[in-house]
C-alpha positions in Angstrom: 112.6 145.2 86.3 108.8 144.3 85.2 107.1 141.7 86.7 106.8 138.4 84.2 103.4 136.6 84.9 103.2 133.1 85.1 99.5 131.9 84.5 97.4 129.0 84.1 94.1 128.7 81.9 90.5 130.0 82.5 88.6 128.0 85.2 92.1 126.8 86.5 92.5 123.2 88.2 94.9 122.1 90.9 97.5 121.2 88.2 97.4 124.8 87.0 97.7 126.7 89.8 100.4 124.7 91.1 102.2 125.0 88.0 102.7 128.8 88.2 103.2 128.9 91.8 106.4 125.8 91.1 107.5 127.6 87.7 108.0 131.0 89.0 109.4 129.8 92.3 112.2 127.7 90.3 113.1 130.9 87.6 113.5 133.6 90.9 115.6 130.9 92.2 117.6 130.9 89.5 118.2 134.4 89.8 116.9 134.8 86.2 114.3 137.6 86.3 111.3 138.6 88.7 108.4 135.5 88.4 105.5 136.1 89.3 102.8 133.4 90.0 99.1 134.6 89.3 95.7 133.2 88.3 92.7 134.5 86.0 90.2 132.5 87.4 88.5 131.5 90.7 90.2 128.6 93.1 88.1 125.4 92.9 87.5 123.2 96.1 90.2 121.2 95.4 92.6 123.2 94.9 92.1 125.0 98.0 92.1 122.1 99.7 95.3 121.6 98.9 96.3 125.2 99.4 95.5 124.9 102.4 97.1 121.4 103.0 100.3 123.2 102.5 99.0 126.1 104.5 99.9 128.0 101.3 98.6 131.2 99.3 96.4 131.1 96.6 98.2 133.3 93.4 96.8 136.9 92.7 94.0 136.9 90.5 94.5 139.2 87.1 91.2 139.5 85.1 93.0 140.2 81.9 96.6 141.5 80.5 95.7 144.2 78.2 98.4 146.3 78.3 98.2 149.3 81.2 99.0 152.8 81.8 101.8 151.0 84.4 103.1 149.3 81.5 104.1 152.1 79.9 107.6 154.1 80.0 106.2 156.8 81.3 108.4 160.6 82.3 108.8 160.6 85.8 109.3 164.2 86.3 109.2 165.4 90.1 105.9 166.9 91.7 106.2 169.9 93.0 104.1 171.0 96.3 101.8 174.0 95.5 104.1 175.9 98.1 107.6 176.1 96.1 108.3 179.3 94.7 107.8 180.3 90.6 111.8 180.5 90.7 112.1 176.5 92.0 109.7 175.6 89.7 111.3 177.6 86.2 114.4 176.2 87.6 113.8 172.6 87.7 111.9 172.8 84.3 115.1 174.1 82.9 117.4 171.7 84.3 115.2 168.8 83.5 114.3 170.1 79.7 111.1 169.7 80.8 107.6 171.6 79.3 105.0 170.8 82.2 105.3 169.6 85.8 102.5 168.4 88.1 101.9 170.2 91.0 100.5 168.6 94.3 98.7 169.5 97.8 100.1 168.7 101.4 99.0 165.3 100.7 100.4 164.2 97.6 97.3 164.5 95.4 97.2 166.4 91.9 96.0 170.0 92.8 97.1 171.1 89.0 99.8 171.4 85.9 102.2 173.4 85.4 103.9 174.4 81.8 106.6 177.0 80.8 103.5 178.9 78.9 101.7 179.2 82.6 104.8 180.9 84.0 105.2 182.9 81.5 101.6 184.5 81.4 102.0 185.0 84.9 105.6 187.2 84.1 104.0 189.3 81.3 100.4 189.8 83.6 102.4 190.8 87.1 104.9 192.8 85.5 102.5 194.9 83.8 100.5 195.4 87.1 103.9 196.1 89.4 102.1 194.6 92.3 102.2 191.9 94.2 99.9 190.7 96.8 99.8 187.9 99.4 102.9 186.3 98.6 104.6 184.3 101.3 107.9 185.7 103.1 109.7 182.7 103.4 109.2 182.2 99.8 110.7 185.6 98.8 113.5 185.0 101.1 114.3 182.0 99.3 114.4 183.4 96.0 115.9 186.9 96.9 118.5 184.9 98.9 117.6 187.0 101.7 117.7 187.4 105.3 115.4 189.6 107.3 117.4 192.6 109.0 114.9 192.6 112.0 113.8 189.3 112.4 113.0 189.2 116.1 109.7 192.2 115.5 108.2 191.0 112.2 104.7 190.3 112.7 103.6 189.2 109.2 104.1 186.4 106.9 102.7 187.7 104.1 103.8 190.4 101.9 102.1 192.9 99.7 102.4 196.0 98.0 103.3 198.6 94.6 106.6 197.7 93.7 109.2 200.6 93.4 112.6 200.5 92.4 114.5 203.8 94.2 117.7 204.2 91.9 120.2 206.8 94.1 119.3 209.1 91.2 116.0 208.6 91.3 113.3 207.7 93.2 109.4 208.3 94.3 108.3 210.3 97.3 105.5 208.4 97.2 106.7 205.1 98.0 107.9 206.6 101.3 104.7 207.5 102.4 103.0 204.6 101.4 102.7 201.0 103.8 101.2 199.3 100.7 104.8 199.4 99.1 107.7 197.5 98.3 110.7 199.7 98.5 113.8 197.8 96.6 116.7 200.0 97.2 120.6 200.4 96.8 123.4 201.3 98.9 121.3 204.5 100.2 121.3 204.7 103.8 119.7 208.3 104.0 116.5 207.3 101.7 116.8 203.7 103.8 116.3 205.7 107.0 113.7 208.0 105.7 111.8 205.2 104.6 111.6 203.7 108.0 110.5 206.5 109.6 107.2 206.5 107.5 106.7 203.4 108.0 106.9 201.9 104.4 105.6 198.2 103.9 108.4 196.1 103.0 112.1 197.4 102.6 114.6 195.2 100.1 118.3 196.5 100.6 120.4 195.1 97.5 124.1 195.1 98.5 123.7 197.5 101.2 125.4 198.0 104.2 123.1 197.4 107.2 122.7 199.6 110.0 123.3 197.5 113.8 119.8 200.1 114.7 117.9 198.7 111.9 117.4 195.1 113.2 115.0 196.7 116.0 112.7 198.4 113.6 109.5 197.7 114.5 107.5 194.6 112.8 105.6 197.0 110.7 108.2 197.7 108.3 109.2 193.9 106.8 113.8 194.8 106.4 115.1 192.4 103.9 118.8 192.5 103.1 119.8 190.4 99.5 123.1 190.0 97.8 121.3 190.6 94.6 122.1 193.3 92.7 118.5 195.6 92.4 117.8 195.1 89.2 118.0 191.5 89.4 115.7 191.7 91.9 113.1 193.7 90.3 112.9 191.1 88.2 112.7 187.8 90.1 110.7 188.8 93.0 107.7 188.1 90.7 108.9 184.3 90.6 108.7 184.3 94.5 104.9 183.7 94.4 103.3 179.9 95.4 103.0 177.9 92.2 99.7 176.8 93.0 98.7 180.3 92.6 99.3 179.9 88.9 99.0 175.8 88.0 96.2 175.0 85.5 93.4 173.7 88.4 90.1 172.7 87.2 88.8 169.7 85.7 92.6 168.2 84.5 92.7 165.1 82.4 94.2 162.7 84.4 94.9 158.8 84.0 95.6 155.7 86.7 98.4 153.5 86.4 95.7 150.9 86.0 93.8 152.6 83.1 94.0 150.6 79.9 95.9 151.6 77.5 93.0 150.9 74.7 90.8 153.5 76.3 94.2 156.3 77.1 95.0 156.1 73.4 91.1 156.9 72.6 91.2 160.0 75.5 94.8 161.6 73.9 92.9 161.8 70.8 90.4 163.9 72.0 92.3 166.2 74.2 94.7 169.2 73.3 97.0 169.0 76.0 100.9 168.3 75.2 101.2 165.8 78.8 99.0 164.7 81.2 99.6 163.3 85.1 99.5 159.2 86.0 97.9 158.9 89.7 98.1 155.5 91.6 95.7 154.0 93.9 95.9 156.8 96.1 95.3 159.4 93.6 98.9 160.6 94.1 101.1 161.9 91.1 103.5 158.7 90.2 104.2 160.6 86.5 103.0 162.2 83.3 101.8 160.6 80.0 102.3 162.1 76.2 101.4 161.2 73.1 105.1 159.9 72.4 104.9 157.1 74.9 102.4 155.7 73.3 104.2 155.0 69.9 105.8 151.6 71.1 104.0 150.5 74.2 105.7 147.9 76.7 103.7 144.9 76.8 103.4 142.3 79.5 105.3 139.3 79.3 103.7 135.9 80.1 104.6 132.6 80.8 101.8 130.4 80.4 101.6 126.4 81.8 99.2 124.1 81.5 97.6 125.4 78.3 98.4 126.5 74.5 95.0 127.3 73.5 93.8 130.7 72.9 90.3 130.3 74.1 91.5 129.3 77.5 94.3 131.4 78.5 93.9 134.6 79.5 91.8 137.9 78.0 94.0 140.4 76.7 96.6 137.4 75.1 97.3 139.0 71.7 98.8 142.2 73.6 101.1 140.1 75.9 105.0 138.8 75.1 104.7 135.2 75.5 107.7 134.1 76.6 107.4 130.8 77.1 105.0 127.5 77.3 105.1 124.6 79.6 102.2 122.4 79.0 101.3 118.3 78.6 97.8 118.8 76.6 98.2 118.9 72.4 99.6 121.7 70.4 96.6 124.4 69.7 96.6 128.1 68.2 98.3 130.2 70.3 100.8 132.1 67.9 103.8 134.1 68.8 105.4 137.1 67.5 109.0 135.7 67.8 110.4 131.9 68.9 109.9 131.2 72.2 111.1 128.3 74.2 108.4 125.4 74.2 108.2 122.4 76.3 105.1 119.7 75.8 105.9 116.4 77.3 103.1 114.1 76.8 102.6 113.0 80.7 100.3 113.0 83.1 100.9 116.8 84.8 102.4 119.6 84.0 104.0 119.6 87.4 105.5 116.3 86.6 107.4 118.3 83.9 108.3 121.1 86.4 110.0 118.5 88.5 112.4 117.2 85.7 113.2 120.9 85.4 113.4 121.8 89.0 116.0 118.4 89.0 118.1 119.7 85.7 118.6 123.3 87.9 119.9 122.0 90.7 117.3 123.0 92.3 115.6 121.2 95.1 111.6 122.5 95.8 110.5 123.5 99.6 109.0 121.2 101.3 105.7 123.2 101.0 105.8 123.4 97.3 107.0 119.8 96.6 104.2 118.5 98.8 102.1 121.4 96.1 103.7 119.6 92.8 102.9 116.1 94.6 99.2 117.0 95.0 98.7 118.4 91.8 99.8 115.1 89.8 97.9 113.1 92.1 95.2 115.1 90.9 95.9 115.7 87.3 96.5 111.8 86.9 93.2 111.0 89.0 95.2 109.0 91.8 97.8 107.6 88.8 93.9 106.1 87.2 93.5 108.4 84.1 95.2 106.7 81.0 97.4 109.7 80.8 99.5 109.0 83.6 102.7 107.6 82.8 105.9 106.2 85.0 107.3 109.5 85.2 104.3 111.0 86.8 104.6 107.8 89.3 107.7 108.4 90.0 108.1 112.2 90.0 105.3 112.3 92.8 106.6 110.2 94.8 110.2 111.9 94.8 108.4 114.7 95.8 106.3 113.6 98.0 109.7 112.1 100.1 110.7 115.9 99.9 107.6 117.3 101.6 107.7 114.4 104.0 104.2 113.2 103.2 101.9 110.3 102.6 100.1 110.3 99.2 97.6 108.3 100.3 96.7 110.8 103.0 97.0 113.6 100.5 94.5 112.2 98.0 92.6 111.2 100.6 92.3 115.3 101.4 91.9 115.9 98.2 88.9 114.0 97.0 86.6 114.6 99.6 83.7 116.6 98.3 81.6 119.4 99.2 78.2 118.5 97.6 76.2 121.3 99.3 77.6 124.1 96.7 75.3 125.8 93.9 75.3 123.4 90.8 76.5 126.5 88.1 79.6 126.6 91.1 79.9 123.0 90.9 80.1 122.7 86.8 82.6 125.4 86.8 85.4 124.1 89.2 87.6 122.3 85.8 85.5 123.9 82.6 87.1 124.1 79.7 85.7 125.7 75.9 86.9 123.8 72.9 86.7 124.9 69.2 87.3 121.4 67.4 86.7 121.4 63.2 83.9 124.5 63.6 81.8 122.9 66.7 81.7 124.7 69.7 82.2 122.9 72.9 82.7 123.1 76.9 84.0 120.2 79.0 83.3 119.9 82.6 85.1 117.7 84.9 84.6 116.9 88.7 86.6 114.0 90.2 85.1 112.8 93.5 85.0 109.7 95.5 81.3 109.7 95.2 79.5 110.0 92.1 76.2 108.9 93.5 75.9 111.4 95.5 76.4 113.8 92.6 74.1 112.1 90.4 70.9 112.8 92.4 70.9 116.7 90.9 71.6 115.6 87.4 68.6 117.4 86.7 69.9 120.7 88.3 73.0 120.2 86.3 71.5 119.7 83.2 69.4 123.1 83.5 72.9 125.2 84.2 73.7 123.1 80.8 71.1 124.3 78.7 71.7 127.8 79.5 74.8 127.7 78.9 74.5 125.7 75.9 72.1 128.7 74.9 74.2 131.3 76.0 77.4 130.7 74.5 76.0 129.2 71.0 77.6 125.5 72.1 77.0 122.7 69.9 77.7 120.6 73.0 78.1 120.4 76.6 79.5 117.8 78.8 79.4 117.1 82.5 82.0 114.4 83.4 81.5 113.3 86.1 84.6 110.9 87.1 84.7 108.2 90.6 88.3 107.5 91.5 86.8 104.2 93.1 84.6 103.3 90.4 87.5 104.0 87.5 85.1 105.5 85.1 83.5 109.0 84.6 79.3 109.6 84.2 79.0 111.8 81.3 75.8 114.1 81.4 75.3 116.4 78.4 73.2 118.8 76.6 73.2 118.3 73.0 72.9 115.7 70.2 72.6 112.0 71.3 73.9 110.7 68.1 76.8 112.3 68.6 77.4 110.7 71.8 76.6 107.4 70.8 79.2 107.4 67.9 81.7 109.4 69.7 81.8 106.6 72.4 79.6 103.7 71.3 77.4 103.4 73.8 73.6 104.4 74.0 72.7 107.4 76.2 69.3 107.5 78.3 68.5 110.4 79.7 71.2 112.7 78.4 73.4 110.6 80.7 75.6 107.4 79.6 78.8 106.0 81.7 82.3 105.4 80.4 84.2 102.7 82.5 87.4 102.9 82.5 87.2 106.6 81.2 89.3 109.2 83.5 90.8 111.7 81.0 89.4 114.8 79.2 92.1 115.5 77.1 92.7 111.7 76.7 89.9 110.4 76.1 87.2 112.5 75.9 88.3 115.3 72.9 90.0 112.8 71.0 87.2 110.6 70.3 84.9 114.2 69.6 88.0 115.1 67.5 87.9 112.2 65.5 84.5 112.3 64.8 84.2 115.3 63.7 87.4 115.9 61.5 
């Protein structure tokens, strides 16, 4: 059963990373499919703190969820080692309707293809030469469903050699004469002994009756004794050689589970070949890839929390199933290919949401993740400050918070401590969000501390970060926020129009810097008021 990724947005904050780590621990609980909690963006300071609070993971990172060779439902023929026999090989085509099969060394790895065209060259080519030369004895054993009359003196491995075929009514003098000959025979113990006495190569006796004296011939002559009839084997023991001998080797077209589908499609078009190998990690053969499998691709399926927006969920969205959105910010423009199950409760935290959900399962969270889902709505809701915090996001953490057996006073202490040593670009990016709002192009940055002052001092350094990235990104507008849990108000430092600050929020900036008492929320109270001016 495929994986379904539960994600966060870009830039994630403690809310958002807790929210897929919760969400897909409740679903496997429920026994509903296989969650999987990842992230597809670096772990701020916060949020590690808390991590490791909990003495807890972090969530895989995934860069993007354009859809994957691994994605696809690929033919999972069996790779055969370049040591099976011809006959193994035609064999298991046959019985599996199959045209090519990969072929691989001692260790796994592609060494080369093999089709039914390959084999069959190799038939017409050999049987027109009657010869065959360094082809394995325990391989024509296998095929001739042999045993070897004097086992205990052979001294080689390997056989070679003219092939005759000695009918009782007729046969060549010369291939008793000759050691560079394979002697298939009948029920003809007179030619059988002659041949032994000069010494010929290799002796095949089809359904004959074997001699007690013959098993002590000496290792010279190779005695092989077969059921088969001899025509049969005249025309099999071609099939007995190595597959490797014959499997397409060279440069082969080859793709990784972890190729991208985009690029595959783009490669097929351009090749000739009917199927073409899937390696893993470890460049071993996991399956093959044809044109057919790429007609209706299986896509990724995705959960997303915390966010509805396009621009900050993850790259690759519009080839991903989304199967579902959990969030507590304002409806945006993500679309969906069919109806999906929604829920957008206007609170504080999207874990605060998770926890009526978790309660409506019957399901009660670890102690480990409730203390998680406690953190992040202390977080989300600035210590219960920011003006989207509601009773429910009161009362939900402190449920859980009984759960983990913890003090949330303790916690948020933890939490809003502040490393103010880190590069500024680092600092601006630990909660950045892009907006698109009525045409204007903006990014929102938010740091909660416990210490703006401290923060303030490299306004200038911040500020520089802001222009390029103002230039860099074509933004109409960047913001800074700044926001002091003890002061109950957010600094605002931005690169763009003053105007547009002073009538967004009535104050007059100095400095590209104003402060907002009282102010605590970005989606509250910061993109409503740009919202409103501009629409």
């Amino acid at each position: 059963m495929a994986d379904v990724y539960v994600t966060g947005h870009r830039n994630p904050d403690t809310d958002s990373i807790v929210a897929s780590i919760s969400y897909a621990y409740l679903r496997n609980a429920t026994g509903d499919r296989n969650y999987k909690a990842v992230r597809i963006g670096a772990i701020n300071d916060e949020t590690q703190k808390l991590l490791d609070y909990f003495q807890f993971e972090a969530p895989p990172l995934v860069k993007n969820m354009r859809t994957q060779v691994r994605d696809l439902d690929f033919d999972r023929p069996p790779a055969l080692n370049s040591s099976v026999t011809m006959d193994l090989a035609l064999h298991t085509m046959q019985d599996g309707k199959l045209n090519v099969v990969p072929i691989t060394d001692e260790g796994g790895k592609l060494r080369g293809m093999l089709s039914i065209g390959d084999i069959a060259a190799y038939d017409i080519q050999t049987m027109s030469r009657n010869r065959i030369d360094d082809l394995p004895l325990f391989n024509l054993l296998s095929v001739l469903e042999g045993t070897l009359v004097n086992e205990y003196h052979v001294t080689r491995e390997i056989i070679d050699g003219e092939i005759f075929i000695t009918l009782p009514q007729n046969y060549e003098d010369q291939a008793l004469t000759s050691p560079d000959a394979i002697l298939i025979c009948g029920n003809q113990p007179e030619l059988i002994e002659r041949a032994i006495a000069a010494k010929v190569g290799t002796l095949i006796l089809c359904r004959a009756d074997v001699k007690s004296a013959w098993a002590d011939v000496n290792g010279d002559t190779v005695i092989l004794s077969t059921p088969l009839s001899a025509r049969r084997v005249s025309r099999i023991i071609y099939q007995a050689m190595p597959v490797g001998r014959l499997c397409t080797q060279g440069e082969i077209v080859a793709f990784h589970l972890d190729d991208y589908l985009d690029d595959v499609r783009e490669t097929l078009l351009e090749s000739r070949f009917r199927s073409y190998p899937i390696l893993d990690a470890e460049e071993k053969v996991v399956g093959t890839l044809s044109r057919y499998h790429l007609l209706r691709p299986k896509r990724k399926q995705v959960v997303l929390v915390d966010h509805n927006e396009a621009a900050q969920s993850v790259v690759g969205l519009d080839q991903v199933d989304i199967l579902e959105i959990i969030d507590h910010h304002r409806l945006a423009d993500i679309q969906t290919g069919q109806p999906i199950h929604v829920r957008n409760e206007p609170v504080g935290s999207t874990n605060t949401i998770l926890t009526s959900m978790y309660q409506e399962s019957g399901v009660v969270p670890p102690p480990k993740i409730a203390g998680l889902m406690a953190g992040a709505i202390l977080s989300d809701t600035v210590l219960f400050k920011s003006p989207t915090c509601t009773k429910k996001d009161i009362a939900m953490a402190e449920r859980l918070a009984r759960i983990a057996n913890i003090s949330l006073d303790e916690l948020s202490k933890s939490l809003f401590s502040f490393n103010l040593d880190k590069d500024p670009e680092e600092l601006l990016r630990t909660d950045y969000k892009q907006f698109h709002i009525s045409g204007q192009n903006l990014a929102v940055s938010q740091i909660t501390c416990d210490d703006s002052a401290q923060l303030l001092k490299r306004s200038e350094e911040f500020l520089d970060v802001m222009r390029r990235l103002k230039k860099l990104d074509d933004f109409d507008l960047v913001i800074l926020m700044i926001t002091d849990v003890l002061q109950e108000g957010s600094h605002l430092l931005y690169v763009g129009s003053d105007e547009i600050i002073q009538q967004a929020f009535g104050v007059v900036p100095k400095n590209s810097h104003v402060f907002l008492p009282k102010v605590m929320s970005r989606k509250k109270q910061i993109i409503p008021m740009l919202t409103a001016l501009w629409g």
